[in-house]
mmCIF file of the N, C-alpha and C atoms, coordinates in Angstrom:
data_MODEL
# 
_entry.id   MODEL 
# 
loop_
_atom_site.group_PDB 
_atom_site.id 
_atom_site.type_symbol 
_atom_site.label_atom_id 
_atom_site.label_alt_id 
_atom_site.label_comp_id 
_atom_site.label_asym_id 
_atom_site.label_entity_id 
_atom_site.label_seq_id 
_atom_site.pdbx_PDB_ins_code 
_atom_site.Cartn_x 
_atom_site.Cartn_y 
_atom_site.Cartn_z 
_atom_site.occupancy 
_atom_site.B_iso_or_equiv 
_atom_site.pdbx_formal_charge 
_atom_site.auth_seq_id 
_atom_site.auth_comp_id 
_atom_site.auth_asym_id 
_atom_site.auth_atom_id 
_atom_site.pdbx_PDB_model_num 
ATOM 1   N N  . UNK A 1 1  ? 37.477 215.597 57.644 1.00 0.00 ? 1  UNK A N  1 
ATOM 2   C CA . UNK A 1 1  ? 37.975 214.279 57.344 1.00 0.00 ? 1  UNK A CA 1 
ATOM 3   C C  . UNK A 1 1  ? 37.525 213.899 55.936 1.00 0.00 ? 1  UNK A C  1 
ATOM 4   N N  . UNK A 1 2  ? 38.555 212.898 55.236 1.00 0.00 ? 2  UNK A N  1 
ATOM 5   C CA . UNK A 1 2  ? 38.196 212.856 53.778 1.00 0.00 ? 2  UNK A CA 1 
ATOM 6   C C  . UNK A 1 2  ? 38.072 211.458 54.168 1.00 0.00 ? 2  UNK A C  1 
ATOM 7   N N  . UNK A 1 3  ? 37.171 210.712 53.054 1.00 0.00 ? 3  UNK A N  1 
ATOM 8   C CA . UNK A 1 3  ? 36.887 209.737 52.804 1.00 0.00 ? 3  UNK A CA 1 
ATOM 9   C C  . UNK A 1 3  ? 36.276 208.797 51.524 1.00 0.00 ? 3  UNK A C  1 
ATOM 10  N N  . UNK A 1 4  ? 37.083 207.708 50.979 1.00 0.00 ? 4  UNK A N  1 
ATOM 11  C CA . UNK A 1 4  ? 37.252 207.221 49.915 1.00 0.00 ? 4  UNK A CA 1 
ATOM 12  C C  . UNK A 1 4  ? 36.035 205.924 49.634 1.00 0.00 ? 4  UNK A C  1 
ATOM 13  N N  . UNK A 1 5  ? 35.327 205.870 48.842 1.00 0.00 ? 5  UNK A N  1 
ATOM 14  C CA . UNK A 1 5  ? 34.489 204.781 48.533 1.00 0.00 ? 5  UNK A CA 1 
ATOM 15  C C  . UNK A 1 5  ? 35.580 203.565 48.096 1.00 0.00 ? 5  UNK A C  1 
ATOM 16  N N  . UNK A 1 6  ? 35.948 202.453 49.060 1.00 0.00 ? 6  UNK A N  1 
ATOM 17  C CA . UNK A 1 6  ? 36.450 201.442 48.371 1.00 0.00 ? 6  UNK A CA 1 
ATOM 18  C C  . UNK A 1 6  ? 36.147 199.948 48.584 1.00 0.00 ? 6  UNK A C  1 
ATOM 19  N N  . UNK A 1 7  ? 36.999 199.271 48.168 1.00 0.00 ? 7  UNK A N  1 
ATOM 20  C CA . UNK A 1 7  ? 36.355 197.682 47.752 1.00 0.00 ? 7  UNK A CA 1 
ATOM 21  C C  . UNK A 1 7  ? 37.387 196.371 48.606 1.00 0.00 ? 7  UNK A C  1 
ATOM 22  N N  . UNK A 1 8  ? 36.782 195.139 48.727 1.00 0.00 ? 8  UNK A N  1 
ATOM 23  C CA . UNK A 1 8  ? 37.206 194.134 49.127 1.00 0.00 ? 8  UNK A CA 1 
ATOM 24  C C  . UNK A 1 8  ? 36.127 193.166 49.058 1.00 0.00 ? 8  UNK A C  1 
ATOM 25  N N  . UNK A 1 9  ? 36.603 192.423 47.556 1.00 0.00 ? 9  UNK A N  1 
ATOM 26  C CA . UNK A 1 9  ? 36.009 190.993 47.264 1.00 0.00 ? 9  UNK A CA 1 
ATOM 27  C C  . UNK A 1 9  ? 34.724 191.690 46.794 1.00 0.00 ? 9  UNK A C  1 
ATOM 28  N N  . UNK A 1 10 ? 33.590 191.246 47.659 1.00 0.00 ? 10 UNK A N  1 
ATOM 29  C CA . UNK A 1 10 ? 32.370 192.125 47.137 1.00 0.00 ? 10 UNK A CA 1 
ATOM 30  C C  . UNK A 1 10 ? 31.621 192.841 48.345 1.00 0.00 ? 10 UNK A C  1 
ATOM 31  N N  . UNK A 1 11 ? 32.431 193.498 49.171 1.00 0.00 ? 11 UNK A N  1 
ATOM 32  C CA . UNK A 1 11 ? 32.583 194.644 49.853 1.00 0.00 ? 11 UNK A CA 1 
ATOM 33  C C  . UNK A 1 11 ? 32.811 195.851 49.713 1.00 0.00 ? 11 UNK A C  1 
ATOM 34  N N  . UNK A 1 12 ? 31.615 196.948 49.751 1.00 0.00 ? 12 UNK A N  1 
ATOM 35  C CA . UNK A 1 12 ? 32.282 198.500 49.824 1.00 0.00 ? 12 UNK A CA 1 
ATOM 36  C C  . UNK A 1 12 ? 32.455 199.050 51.114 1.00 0.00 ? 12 UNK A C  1 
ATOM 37  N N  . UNK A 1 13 ? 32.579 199.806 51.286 1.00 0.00 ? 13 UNK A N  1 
ATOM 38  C CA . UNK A 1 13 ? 32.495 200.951 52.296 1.00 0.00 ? 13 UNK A CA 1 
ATOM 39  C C  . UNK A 1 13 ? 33.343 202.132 52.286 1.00 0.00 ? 13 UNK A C  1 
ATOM 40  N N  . UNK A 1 14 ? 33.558 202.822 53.200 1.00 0.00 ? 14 UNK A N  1 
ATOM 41  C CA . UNK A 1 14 ? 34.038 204.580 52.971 1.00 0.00 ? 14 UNK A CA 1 
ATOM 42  C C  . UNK A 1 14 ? 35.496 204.285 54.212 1.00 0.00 ? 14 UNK A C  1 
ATOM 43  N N  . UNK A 1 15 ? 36.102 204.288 53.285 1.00 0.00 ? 15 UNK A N  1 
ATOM 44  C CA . UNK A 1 15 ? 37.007 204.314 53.955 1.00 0.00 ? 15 UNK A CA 1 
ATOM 45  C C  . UNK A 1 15 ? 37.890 205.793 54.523 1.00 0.00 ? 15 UNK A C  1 
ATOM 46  N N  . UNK A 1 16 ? 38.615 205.921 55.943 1.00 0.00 ? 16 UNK A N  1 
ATOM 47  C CA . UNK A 1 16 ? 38.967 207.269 55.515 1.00 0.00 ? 16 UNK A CA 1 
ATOM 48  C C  . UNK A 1 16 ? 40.700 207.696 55.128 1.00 0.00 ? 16 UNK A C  1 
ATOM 49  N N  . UNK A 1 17 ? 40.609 208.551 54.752 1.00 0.00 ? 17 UNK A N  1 
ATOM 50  C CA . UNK A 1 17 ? 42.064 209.203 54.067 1.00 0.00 ? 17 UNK A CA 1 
ATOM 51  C C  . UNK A 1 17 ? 42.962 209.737 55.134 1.00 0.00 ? 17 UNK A C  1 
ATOM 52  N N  . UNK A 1 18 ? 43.058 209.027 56.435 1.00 0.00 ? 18 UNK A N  1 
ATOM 53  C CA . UNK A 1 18 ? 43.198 209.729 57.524 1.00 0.00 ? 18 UNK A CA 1 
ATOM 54  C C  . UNK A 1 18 ? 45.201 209.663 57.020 1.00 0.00 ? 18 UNK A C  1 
ATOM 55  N N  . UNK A 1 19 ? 46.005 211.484 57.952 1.00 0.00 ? 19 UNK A N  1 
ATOM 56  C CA . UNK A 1 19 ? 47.162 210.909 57.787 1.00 0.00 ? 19 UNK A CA 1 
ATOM 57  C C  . UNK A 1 19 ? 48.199 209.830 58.836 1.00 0.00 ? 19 UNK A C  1 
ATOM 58  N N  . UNK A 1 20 ? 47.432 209.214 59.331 1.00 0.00 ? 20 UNK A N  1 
ATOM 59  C CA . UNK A 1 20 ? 48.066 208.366 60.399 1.00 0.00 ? 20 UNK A CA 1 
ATOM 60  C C  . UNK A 1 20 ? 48.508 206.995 59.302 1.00 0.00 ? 20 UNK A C  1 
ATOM 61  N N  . UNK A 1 21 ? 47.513 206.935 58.091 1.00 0.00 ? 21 UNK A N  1 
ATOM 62  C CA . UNK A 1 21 ? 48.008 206.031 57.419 1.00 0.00 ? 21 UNK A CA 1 
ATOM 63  C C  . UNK A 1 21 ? 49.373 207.067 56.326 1.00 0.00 ? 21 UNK A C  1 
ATOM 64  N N  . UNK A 1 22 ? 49.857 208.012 56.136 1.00 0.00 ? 22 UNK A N  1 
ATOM 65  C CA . UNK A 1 22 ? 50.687 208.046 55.595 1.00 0.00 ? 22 UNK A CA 1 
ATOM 66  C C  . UNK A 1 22 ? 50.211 209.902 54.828 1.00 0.00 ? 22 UNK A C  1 
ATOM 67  N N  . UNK A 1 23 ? 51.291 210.774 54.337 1.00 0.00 ? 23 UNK A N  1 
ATOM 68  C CA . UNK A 1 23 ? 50.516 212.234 53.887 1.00 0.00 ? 23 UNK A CA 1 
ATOM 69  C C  . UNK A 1 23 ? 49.998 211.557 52.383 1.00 0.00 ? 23 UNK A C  1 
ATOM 70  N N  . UNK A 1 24 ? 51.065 210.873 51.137 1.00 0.00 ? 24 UNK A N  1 
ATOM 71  C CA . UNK A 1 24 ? 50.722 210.326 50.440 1.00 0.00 ? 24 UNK A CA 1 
ATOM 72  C C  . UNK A 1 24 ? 49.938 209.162 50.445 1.00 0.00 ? 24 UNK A C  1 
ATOM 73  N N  . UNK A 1 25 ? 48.369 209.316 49.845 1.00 0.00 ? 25 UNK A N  1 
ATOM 74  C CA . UNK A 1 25 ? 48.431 207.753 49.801 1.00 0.00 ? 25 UNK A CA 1 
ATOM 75  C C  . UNK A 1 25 ? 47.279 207.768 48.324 1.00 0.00 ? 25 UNK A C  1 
ATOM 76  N N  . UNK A 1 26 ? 47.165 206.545 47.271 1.00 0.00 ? 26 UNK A N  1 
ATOM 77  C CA . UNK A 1 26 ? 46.711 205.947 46.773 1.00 0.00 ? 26 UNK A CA 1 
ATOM 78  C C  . UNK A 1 26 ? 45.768 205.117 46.738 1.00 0.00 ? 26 UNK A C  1 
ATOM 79  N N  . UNK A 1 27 ? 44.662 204.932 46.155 1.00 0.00 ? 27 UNK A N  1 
ATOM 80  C CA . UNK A 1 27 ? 43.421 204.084 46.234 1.00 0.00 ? 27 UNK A CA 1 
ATOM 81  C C  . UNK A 1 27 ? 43.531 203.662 44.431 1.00 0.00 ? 27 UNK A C  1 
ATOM 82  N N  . UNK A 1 28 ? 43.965 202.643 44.245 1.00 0.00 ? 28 UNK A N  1 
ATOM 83  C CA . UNK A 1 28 ? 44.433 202.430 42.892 1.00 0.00 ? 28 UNK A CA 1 
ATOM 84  C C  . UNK A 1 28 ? 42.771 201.361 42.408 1.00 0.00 ? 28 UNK A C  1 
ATOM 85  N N  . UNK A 1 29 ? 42.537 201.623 41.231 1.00 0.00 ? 29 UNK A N  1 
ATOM 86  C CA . UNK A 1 29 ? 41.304 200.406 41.107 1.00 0.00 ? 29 UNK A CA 1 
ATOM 87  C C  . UNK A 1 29 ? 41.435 199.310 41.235 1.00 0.00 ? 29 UNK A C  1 
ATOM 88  N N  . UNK A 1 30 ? 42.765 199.091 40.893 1.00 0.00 ? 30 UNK A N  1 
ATOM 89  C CA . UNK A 1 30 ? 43.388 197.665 40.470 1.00 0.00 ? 30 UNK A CA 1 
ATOM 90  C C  . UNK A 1 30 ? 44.596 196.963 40.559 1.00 0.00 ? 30 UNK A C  1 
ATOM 91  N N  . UNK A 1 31 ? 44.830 196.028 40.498 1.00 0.00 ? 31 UNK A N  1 
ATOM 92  C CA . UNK A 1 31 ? 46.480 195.701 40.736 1.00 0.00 ? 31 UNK A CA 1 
ATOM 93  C C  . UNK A 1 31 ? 47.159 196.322 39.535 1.00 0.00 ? 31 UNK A C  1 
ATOM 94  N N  . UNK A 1 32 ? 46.838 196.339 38.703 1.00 0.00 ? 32 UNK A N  1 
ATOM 95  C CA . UNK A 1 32 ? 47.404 197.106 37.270 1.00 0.00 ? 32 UNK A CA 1 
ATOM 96  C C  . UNK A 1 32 ? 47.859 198.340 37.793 1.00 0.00 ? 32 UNK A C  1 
ATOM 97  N N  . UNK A 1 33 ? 46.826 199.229 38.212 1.00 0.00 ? 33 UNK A N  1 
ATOM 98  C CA . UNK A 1 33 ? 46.998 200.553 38.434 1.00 0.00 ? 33 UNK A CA 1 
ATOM 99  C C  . UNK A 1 33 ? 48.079 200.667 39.869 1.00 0.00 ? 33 UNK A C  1 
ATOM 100 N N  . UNK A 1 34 ? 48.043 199.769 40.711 1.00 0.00 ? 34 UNK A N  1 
ATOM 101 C CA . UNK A 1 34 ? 49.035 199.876 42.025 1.00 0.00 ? 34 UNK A CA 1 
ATOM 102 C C  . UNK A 1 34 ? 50.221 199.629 41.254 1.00 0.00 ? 34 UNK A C  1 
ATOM 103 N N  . UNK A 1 35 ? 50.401 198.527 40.587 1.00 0.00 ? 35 UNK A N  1 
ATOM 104 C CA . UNK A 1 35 ? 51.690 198.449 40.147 1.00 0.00 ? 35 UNK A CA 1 
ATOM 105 C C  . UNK A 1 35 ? 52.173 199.654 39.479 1.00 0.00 ? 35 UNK A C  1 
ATOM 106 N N  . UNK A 1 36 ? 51.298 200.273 38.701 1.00 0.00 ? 36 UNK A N  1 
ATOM 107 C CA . UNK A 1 36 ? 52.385 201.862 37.906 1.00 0.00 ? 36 UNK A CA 1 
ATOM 108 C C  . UNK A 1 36 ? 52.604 202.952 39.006 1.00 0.00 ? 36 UNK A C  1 
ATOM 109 N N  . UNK A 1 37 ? 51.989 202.691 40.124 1.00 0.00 ? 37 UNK A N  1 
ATOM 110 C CA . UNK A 1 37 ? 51.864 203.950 41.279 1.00 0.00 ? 37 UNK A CA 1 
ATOM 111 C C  . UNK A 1 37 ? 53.139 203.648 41.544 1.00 0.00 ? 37 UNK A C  1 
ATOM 112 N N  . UNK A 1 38 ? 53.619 202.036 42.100 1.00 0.00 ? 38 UNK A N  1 
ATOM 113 C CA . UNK A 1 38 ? 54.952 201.654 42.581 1.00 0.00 ? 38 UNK A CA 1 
ATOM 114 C C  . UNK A 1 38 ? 55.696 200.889 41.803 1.00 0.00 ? 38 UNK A C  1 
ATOM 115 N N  . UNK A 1 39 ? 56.120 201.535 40.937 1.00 0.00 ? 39 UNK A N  1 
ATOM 116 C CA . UNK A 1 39 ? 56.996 201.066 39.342 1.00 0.00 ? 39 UNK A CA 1 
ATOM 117 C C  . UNK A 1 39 ? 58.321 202.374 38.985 1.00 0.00 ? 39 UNK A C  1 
ATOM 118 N N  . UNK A 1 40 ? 58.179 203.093 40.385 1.00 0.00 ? 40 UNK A N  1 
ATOM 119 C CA . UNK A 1 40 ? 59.579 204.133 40.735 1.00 0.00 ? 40 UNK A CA 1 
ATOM 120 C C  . UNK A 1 40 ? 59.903 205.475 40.541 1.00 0.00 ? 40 UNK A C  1 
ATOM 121 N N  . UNK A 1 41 ? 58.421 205.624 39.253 1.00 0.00 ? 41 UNK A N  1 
ATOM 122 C CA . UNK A 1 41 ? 58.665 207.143 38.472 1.00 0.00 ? 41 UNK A CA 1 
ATOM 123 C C  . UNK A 1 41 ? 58.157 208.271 39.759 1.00 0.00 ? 41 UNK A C  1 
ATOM 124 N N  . UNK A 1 42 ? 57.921 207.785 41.098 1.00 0.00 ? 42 UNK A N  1 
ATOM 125 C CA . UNK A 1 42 ? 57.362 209.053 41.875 1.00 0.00 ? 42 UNK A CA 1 
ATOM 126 C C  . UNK A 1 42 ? 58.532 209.374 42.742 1.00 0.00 ? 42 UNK A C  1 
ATOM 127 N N  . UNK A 1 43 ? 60.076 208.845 42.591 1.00 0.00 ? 43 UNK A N  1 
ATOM 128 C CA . UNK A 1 43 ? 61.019 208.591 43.335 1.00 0.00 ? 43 UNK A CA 1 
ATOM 129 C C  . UNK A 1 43 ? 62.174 209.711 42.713 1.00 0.00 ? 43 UNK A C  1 
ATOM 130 N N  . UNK A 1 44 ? 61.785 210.023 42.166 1.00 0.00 ? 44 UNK A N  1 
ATOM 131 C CA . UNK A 1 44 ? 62.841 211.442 41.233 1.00 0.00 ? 44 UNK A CA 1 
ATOM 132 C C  . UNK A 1 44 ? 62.634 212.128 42.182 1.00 0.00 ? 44 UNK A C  1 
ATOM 133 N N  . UNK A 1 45 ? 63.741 212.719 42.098 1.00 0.00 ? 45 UNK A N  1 
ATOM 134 C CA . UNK A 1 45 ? 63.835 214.772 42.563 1.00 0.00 ? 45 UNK A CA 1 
ATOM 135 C C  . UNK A 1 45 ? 63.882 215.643 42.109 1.00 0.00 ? 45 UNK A C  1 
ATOM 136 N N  . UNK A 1 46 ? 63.575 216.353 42.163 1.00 0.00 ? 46 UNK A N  1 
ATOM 137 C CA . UNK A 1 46 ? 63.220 216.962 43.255 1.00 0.00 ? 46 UNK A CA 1 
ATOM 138 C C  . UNK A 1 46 ? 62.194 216.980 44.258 1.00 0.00 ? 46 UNK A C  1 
ATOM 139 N N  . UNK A 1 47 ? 61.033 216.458 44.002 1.00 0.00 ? 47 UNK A N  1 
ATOM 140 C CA . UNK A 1 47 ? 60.393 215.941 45.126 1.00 0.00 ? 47 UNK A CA 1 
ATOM 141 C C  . UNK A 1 47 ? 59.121 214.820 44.873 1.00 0.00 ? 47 UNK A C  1 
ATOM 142 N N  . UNK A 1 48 ? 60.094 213.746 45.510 1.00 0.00 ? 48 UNK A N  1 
ATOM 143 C CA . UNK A 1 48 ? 60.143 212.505 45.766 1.00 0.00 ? 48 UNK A CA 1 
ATOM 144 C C  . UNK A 1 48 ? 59.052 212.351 46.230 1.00 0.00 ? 48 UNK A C  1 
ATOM 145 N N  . UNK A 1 49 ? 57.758 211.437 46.091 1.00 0.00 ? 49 UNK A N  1 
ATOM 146 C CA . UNK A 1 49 ? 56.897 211.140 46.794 1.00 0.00 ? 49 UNK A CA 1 
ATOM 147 C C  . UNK A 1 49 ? 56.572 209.695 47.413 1.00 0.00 ? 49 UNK A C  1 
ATOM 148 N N  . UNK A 1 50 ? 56.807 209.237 48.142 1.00 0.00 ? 50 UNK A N  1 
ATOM 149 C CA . UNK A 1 50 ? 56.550 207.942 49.072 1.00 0.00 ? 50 UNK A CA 1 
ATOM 150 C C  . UNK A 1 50 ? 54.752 207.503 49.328 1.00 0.00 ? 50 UNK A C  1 
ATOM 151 N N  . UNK A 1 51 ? 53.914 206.736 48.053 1.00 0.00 ? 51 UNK A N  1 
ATOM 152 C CA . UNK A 1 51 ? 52.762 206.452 48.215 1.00 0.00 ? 51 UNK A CA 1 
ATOM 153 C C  . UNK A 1 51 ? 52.711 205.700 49.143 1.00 0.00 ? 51 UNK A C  1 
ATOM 154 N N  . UNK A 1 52 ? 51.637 205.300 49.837 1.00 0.00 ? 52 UNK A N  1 
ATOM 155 C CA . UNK A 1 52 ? 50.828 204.350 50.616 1.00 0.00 ? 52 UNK A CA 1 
ATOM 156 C C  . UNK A 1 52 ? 49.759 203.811 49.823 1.00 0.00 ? 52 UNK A C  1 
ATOM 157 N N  . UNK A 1 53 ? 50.011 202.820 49.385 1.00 0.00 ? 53 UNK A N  1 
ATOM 158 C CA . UNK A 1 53 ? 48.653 202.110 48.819 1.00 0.00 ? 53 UNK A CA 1 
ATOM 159 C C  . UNK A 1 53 ? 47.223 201.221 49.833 1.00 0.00 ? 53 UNK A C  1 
ATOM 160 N N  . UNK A 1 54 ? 46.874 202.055 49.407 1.00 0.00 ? 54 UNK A N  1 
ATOM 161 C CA . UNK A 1 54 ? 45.106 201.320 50.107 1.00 0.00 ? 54 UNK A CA 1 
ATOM 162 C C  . UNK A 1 54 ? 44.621 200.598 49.645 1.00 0.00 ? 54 UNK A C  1 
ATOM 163 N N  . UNK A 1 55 ? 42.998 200.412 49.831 1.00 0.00 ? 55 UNK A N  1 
ATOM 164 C CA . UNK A 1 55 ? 42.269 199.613 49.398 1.00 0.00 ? 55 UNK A CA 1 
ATOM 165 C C  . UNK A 1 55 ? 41.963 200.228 47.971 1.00 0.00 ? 55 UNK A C  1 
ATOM 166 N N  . UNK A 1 56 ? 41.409 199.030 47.320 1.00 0.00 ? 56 UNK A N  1 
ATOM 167 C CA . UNK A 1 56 ? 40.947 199.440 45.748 1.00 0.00 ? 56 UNK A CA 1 
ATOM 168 C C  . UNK A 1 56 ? 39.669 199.835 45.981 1.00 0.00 ? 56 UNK A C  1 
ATOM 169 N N  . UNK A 1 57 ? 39.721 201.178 44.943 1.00 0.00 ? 57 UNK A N  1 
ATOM 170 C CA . UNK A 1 57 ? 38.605 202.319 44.573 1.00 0.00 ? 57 UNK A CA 1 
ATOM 171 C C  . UNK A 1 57 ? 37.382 201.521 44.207 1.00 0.00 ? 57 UNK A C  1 
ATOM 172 N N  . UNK A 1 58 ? 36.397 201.573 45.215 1.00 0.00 ? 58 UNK A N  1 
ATOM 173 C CA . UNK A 1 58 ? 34.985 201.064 44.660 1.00 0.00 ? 58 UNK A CA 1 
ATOM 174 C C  . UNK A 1 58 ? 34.435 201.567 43.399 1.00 0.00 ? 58 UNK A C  1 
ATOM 175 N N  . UNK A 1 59 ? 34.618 202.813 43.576 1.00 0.00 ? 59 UNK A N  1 
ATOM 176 C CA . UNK A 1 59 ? 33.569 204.218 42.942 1.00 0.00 ? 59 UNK A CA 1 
ATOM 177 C C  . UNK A 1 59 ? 34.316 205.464 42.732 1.00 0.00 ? 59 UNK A C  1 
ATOM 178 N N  . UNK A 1 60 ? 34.103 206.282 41.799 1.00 0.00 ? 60 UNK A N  1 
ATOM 179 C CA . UNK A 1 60 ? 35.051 207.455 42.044 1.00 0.00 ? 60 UNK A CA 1 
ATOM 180 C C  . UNK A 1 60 ? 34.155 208.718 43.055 1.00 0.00 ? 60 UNK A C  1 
ATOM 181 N N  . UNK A 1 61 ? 34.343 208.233 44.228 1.00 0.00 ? 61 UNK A N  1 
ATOM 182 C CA . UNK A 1 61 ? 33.401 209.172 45.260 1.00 0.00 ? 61 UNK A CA 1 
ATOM 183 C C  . UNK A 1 61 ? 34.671 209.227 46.581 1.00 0.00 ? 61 UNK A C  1 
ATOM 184 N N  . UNK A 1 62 ? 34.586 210.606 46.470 1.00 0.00 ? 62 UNK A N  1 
ATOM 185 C CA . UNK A 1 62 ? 35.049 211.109 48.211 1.00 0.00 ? 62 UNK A CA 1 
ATOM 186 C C  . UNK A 1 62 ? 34.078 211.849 48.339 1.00 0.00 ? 62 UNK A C  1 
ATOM 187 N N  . UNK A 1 63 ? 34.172 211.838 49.533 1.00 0.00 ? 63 UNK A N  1 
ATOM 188 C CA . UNK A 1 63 ? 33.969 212.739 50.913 1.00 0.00 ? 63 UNK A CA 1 
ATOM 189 C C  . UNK A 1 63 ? 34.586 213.474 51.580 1.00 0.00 ? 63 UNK A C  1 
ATOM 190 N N  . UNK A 1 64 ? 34.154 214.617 51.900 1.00 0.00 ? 64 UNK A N  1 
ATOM 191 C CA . UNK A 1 64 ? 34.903 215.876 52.626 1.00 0.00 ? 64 UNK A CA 1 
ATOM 192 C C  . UNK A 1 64 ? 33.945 215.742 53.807 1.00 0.00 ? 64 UNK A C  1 
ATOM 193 N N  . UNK A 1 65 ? 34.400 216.522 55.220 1.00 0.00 ? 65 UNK A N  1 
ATOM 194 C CA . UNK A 1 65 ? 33.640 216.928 55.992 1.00 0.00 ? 65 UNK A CA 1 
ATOM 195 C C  . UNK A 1 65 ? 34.709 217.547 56.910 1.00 0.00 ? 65 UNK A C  1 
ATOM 196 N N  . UNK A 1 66 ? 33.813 218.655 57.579 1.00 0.00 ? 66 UNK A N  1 
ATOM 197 C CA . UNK A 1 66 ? 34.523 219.596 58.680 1.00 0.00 ? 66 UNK A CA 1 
ATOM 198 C C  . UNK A 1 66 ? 33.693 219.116 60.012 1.00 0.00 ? 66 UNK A C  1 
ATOM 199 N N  . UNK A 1 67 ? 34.143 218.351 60.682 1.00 0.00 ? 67 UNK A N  1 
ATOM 200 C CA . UNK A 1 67 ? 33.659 218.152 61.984 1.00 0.00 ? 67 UNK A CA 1 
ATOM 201 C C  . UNK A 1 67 ? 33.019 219.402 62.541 1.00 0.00 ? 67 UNK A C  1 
ATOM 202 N N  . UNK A 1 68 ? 33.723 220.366 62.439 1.00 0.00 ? 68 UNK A N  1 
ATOM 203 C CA . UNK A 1 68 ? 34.017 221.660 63.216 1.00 0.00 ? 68 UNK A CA 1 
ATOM 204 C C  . UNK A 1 68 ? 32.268 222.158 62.870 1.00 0.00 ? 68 UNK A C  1 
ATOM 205 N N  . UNK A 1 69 ? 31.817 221.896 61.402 1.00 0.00 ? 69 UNK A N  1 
ATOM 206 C CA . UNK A 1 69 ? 30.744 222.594 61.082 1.00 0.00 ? 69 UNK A CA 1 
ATOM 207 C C  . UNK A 1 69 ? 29.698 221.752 60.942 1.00 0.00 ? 69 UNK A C  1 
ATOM 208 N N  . UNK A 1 70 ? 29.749 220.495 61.967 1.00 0.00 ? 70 UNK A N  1 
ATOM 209 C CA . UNK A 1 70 ? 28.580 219.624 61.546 1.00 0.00 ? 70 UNK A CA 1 
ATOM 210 C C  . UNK A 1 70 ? 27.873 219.514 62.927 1.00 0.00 ? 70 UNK A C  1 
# 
């Protein structure tokens, strides 16, 4: 499972990258940065990508982990 350090107000925590929220998804820092994610240029073809925007990036930190090996 992957998991994203992100923000709300003056809240962090680890959020995870699970795909139930979507295969694409985005953790933009800012409204600046969400808006160029969804401003259309990922909508060309040959292959088209459909983001999911999340919460804004606390930190530039993920997390990996293999259940399997913990």
């Amino acid at each position: 499972m992957a998991c994203v350090c992100v923000r709300s107000n003056s809240r962090q925590w680890l959020e995870p990258a699970d795909t139930r929220y979507g295969i694409w998804q985005a953790f933009p820092r800012d409204d600046q940065a969400a808006a160029i994610i969804q401003d259309g240029r990922w909508t060309y073809p040959p292959s088209p990508v459909d983001w999911v925007i999340r919460p804004h990036l606390a930190k530039p930190l993920g997390i990996r982990r293999s259940p399997a090996n913990t």
